[in-house]
C-alpha positions in Angstrom: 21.2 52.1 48.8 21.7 48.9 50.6 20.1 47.1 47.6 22.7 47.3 46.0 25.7 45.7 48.5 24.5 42.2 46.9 24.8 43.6 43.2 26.4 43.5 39.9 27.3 46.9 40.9 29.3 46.1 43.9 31.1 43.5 41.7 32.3 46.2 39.3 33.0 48.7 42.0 35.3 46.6 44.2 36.9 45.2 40.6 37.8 49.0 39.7 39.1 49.6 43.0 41.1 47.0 42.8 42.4 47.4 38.9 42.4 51.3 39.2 40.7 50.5 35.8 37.2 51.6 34.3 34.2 49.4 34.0 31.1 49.9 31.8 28.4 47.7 31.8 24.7 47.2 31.8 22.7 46.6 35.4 18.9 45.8 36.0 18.1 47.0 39.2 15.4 44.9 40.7 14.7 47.3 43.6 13.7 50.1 40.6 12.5 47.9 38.0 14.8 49.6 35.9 17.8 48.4 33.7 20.9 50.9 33.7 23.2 51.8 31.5 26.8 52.2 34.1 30.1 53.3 34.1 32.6 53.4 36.8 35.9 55.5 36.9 38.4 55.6 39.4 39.5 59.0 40.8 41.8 60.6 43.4 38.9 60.8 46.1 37.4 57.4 45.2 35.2 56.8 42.1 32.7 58.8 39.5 29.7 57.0 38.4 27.7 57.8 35.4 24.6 55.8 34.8 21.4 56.1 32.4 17.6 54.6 32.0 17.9 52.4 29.3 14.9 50.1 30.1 12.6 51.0 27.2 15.4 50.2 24.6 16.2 47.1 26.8 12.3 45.9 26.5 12.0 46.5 23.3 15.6 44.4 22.2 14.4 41.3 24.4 10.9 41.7 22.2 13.0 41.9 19.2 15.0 38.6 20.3 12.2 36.5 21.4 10.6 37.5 18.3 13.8 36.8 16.2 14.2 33.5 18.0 10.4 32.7 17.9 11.0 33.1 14.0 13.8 30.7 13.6 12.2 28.0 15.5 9.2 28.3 13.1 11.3 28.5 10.2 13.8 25.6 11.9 10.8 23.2 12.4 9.0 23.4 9.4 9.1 20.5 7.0 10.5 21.9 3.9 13.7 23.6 3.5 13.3 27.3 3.4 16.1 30.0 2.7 16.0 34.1 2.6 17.8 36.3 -0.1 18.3 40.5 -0.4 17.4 42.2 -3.3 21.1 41.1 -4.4 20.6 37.9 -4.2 22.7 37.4 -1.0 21.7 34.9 1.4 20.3 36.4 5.2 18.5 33.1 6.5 19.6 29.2 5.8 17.3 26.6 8.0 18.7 23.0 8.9 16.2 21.3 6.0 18.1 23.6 3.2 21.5 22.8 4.6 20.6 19.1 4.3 19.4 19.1 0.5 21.6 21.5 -1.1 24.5 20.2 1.4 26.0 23.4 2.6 26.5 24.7 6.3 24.5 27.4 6.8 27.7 29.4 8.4 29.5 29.0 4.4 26.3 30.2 2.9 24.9 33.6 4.8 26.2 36.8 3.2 27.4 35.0 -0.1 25.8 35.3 -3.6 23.4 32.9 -4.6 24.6 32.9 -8.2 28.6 32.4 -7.2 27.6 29.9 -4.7 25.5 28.0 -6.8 26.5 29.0 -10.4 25.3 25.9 -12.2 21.5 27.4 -11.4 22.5 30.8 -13.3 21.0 31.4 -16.6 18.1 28.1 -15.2 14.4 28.3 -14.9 15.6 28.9 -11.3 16.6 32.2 -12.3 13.9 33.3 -14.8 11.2 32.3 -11.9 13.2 34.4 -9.2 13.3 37.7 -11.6 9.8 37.6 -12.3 9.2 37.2 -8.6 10.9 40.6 -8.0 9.2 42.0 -11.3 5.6 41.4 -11.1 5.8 41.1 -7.0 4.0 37.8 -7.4 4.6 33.9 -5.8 6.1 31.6 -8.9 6.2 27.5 -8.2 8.1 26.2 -10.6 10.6 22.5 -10.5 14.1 22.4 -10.9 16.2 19.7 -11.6 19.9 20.0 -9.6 21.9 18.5 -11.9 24.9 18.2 -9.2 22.6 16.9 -6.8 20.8 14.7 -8.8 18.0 16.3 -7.3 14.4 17.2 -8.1 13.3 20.2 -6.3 9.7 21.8 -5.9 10.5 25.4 -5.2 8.2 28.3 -4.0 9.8 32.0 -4.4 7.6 34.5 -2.3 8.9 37.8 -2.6 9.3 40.2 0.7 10.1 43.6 1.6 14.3 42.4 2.3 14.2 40.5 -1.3 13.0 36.6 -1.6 11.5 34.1 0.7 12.1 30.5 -0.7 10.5 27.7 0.4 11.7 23.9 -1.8 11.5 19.9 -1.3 13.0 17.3 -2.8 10.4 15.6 -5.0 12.9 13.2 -6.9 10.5 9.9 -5.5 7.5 11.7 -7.0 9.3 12.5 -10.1 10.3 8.8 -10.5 7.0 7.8 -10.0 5.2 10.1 -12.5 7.8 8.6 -14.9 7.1 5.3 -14.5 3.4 6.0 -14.3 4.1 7.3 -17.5 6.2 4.7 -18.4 3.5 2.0 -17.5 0.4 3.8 -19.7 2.4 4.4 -22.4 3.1 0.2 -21.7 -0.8 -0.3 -21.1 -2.0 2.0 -24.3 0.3 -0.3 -26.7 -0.9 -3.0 -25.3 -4.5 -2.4 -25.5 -3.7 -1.3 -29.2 -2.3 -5.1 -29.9 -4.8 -6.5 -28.4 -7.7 -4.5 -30.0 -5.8 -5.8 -33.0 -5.1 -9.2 -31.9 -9.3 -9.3 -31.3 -10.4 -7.7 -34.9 -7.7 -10.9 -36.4 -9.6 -13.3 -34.0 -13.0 -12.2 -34.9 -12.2 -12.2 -38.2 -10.5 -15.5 -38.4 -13.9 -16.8 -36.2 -16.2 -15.6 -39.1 -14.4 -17.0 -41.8 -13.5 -20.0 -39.4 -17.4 -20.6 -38.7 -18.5 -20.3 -41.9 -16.2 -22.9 -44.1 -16.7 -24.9 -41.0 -20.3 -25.0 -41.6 -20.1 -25.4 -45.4 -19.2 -29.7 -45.0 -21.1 -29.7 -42.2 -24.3 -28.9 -44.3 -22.7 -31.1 -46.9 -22.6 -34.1 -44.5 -26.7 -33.8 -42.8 -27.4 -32.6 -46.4 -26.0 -36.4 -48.1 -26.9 -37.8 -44.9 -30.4 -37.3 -45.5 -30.8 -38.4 -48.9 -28.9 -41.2 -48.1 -31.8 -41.7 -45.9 -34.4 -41.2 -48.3 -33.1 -43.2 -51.3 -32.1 -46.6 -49.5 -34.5 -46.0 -46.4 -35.7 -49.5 -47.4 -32.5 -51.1 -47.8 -31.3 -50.0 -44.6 -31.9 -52.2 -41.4 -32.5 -50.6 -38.1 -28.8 -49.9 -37.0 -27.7 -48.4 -40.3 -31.1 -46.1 -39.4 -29.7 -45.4 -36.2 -25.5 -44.7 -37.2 -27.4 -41.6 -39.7 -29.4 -40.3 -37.3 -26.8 -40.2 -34.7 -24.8 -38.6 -37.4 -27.2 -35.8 -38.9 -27.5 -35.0 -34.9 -24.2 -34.7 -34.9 -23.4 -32.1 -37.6 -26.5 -30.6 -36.2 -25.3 -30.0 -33.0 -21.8 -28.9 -34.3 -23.6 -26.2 -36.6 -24.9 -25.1 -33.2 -21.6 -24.7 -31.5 -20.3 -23.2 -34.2 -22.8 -20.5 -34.3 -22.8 -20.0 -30.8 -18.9 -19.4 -30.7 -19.2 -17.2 -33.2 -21.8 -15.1 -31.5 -19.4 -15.5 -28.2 -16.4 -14.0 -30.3 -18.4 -10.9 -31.0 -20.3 -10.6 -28.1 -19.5 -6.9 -26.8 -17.0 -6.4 -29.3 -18.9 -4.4 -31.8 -18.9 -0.4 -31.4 -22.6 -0.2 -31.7 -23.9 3.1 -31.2 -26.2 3.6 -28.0 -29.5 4.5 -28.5 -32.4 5.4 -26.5 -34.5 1.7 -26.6 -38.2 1.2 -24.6 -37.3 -1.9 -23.0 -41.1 -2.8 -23.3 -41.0 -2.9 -26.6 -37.6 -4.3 -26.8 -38.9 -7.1 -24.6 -42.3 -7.5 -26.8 -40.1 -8.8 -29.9 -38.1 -11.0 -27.7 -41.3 -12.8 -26.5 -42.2 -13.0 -29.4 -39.3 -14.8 -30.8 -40.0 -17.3 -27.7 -43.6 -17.8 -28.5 -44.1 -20.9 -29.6 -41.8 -22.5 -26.1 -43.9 -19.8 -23.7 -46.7 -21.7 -25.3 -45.7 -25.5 -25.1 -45.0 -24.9 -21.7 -47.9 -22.9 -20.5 -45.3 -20.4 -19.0 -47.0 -17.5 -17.0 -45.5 -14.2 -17.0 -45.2 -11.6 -14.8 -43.8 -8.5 -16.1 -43.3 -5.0 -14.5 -43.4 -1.8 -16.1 -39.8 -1.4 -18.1 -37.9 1.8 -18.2 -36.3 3.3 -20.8 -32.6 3.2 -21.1 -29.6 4.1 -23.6 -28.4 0.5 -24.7 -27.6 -1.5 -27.6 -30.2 -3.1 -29.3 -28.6 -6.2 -30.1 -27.1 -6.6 -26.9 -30.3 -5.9 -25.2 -32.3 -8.3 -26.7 -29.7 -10.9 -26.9 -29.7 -10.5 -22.8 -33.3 -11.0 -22.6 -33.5 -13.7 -25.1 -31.0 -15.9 -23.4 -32.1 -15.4 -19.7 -35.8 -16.1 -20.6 -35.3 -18.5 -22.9 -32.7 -20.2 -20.1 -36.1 -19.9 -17.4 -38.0 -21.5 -20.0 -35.9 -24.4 -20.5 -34.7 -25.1 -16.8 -38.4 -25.1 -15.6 -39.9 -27.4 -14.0 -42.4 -30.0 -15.9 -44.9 -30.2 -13.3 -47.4 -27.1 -12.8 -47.4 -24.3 -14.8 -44.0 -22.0 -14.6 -44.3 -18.8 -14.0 -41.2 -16.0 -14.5 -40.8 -13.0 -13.4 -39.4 -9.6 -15.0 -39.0 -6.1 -12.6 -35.8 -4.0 -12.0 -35.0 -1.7 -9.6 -32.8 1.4 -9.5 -30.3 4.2 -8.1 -28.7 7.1 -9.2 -25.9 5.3 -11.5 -27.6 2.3 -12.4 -30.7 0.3 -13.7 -30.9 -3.4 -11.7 -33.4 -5.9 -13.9 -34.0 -9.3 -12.4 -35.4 -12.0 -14.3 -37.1 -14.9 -11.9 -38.3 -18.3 -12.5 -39.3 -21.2 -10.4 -37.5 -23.9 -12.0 -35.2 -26.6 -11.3 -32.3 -24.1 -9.7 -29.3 -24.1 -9.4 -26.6 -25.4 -6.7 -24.6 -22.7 -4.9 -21.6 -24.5 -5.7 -22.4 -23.9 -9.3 -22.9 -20.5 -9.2 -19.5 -19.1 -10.7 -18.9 -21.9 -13.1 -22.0 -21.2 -14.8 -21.1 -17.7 -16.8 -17.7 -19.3 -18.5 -17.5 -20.7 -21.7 -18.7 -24.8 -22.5 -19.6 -24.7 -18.8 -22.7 -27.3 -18.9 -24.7 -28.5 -15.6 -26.3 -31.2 -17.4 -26.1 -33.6 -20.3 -27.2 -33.2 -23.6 -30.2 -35.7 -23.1 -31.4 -34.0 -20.2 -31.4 -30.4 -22.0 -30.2 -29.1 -25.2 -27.7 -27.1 -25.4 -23.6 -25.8 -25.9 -22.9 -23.8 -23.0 -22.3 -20.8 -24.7 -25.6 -18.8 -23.7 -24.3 -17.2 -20.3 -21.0 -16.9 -21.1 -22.6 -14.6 -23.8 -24.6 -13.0 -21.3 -21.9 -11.9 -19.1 -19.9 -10.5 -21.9 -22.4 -8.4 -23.0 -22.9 -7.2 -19.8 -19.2 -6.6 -18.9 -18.5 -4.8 -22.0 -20.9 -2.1 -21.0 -19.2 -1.9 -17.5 -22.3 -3.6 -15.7 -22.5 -7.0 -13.4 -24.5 -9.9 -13.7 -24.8 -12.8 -11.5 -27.4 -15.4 -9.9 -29.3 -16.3 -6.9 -30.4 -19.6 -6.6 -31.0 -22.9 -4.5 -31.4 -26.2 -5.8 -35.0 -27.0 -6.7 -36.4 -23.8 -5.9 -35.9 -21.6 -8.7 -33.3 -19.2 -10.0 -33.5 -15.1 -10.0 -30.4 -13.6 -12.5 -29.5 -10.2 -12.0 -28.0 -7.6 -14.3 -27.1 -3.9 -14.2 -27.6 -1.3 -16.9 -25.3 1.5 -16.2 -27.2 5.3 -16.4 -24.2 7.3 -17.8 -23.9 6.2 -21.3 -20.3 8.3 -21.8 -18.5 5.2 -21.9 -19.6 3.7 -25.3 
């Protein structure tokens, strides 16, 4: 066998030759393919050697070991931290991740009780969830709070054939932040409560506000005007003058004062939603407008109106302000013509309302929806500023948009959405 003269054998040979001492060991012979099991003893004529074919137990150890070490590098590389218990509760497997959160070495915790090694955990949800794991042979997530730790932990208990796989992560960020989220709509719900409070004692105080407002105002035009008519001959030209400047006046001021009043409770109402034809809805709003459609000649151009779930005020107050607005801001030359169609998609209705008027400057375009926000004097067009701002509470209230498109002297085209789900009111 002069395979074997550069061996392991060899080695032990001429070691218990020179010892006089007995060697056992295990020997893969290349030239065979075969791993031995070998045992050398000296004797008086030299030396007895007893070997045996252990290869199949050897293959099948080195599968076991690569698939034991296969194992632990899943189990080492995974991102949570995972342990193994018996049936007894006694710890057979501890990776890196649990040795980090529950701050233990993993040599201190394999082959020792989980309940004496951890006994702040006995009698916990921890070991409820565990029991019925072994019970009812089922997976139980559950969190845990480690008091010691100061630790929140997420904790999955699978159970096996050797006892409990247990996989957990530290979720003490998460739990913070569910807390303050908690924290912060608890916050948001009072606060919406004062200030649905704080709105009812503003619209209130604007009601009773606008109307003993408007009780000396009507006092003042009403004096004003028989002042008028009993010493209209007595009066020179000024004195005519200073009462209609001042019946103007109070007449104006009614106006504002109804117009903030109507801006306080725009989209503050819970008016029910109900199914409205926006044809017919529109039909009474023209109507309303008939005698200015008229004076100015206006030419209308209406599409075809769907039907929606909105509220009637609101709807017609929308309609009423934007047309009456394209009346007003048209231009005094030709006949005006404006222009009602919509469009739509699967959440919402899209209604434009076009004219050709006197437009509006992009610069303009935000400034426009906020409240007293005027473009022009009072000489130039009547008015209090009020009438958009209206608009685009009406609209927000019902979770839609509105906004304009325009260019200086050639015409305006407001837009406004009408949302489809109706869950909201």
């Amino acid at each position: 066998f002069p395979q074997l003269k550069k061996s392991v054998f060899k080695d032990y040979l001429e070691e218990v030759k020179r010892t006089r001492k007995p060697a056992q060991f295990e020997f893969y012979y290349e030239y065979y393919d075969l791993w031995f099991d070998e045992s050398i003893y000296p004797s008086e004529d030299g030396f007895s050697v007893y070997y045996k074919d252990i290869t199949k137990r050897k293959i099948i150890t080195q599968a076991l070991e690569e698939a034991y070490k296969k194992e632990n590098e899943i189990l080492e590389s995974i991102s949570d931290a995972f342990v193994a218990v018996d049936k007894e509760y006694n710890f057979i497997y501890f990776n890196k991740k649990a040795e980090e959160l529950l701050q233990i070495k993993k040599e201190k915790a394999i082959g020792k009780n989980m309940w004496e090694l951890f006994n702040y955990a006995k009698g916990s949800i921890a070991e409820n969830e565990y029991k019925k794991s072994f019970k009812n042979n089922e997976t139980r997530i559950f969190d845990f709070y480690n008091e010691p730790l100061n630790t929140w932990l997420n904790i999955k208990s699978f159970p096996s054939k050797k006892g409990l796989s247990i996989y957990f992560r530290d979720i003490t960020h998460e739990k913070q932040q569910q807390e303050e989220l908690e924290k912060l709509n608890s916050d948001l719900n009072e606060y919406a409560r004062k200030l649905e409070e704080s709105n009812k004692e503003l619209e209130q105080f604007a009601y009773i506000a606008s109307h003993d407002l408007q009780e000396p105002l009507r006092m003042v035009s009403s004096f004003m005007v028989l002042l008028k008519k009993k010493y209209e001959n007595q009066l020179d030209d000024k004195a005519q003058t200073y009462i209609n400047f001042a019946v103007d006046g109070t007449e104006r001021m009614r106006k504002i004062i109804v117009d903030l009043l109507d801006f306080s409770r725009a989209g503050t109402e819970h008016e029910s939603l109900e199914k409205l034809d926006l044809n017919e809805e529109l039909a009474e709003v023209l109507s309303l407008l008939h005698s200015s459609i008229s004076k100015k000649n206006v030419d209308l151009d209406i599409q075809e109106l769907p039907e929606v779930y909105y509220s009637k005020t609101a709807i017609r107050q929308l309609f009423h302000n934007l047309i009456g607005n394209a009346i007003k801001y048209s231009n005094n030359n030709g006949n005006p013509k404006i222009e009602i169609k919509w469009t739509e998609n699967k959440k919402e209705f899209q209604f434009e309302i076009k004219d050709d008027g006197i437009g509006i400057d992009r610069k303009h375009h935000e400034k426009i929806f906020q409240i007293f926000q005027r473009l022009h004097s009072k000489s130039e067009y009547s008015g209090t500023g009020l009438g958009l701002a209206i608009c685009k509470k009406l609209v927000e209230r019902y979770r839609g948009n509105i906004w304009v498109k325009s260019q200086l002297g050639k015409g305006s085209s407001f837009f406004f959405t009408l949302q489809k789900n109706t869950h909201y009111a």
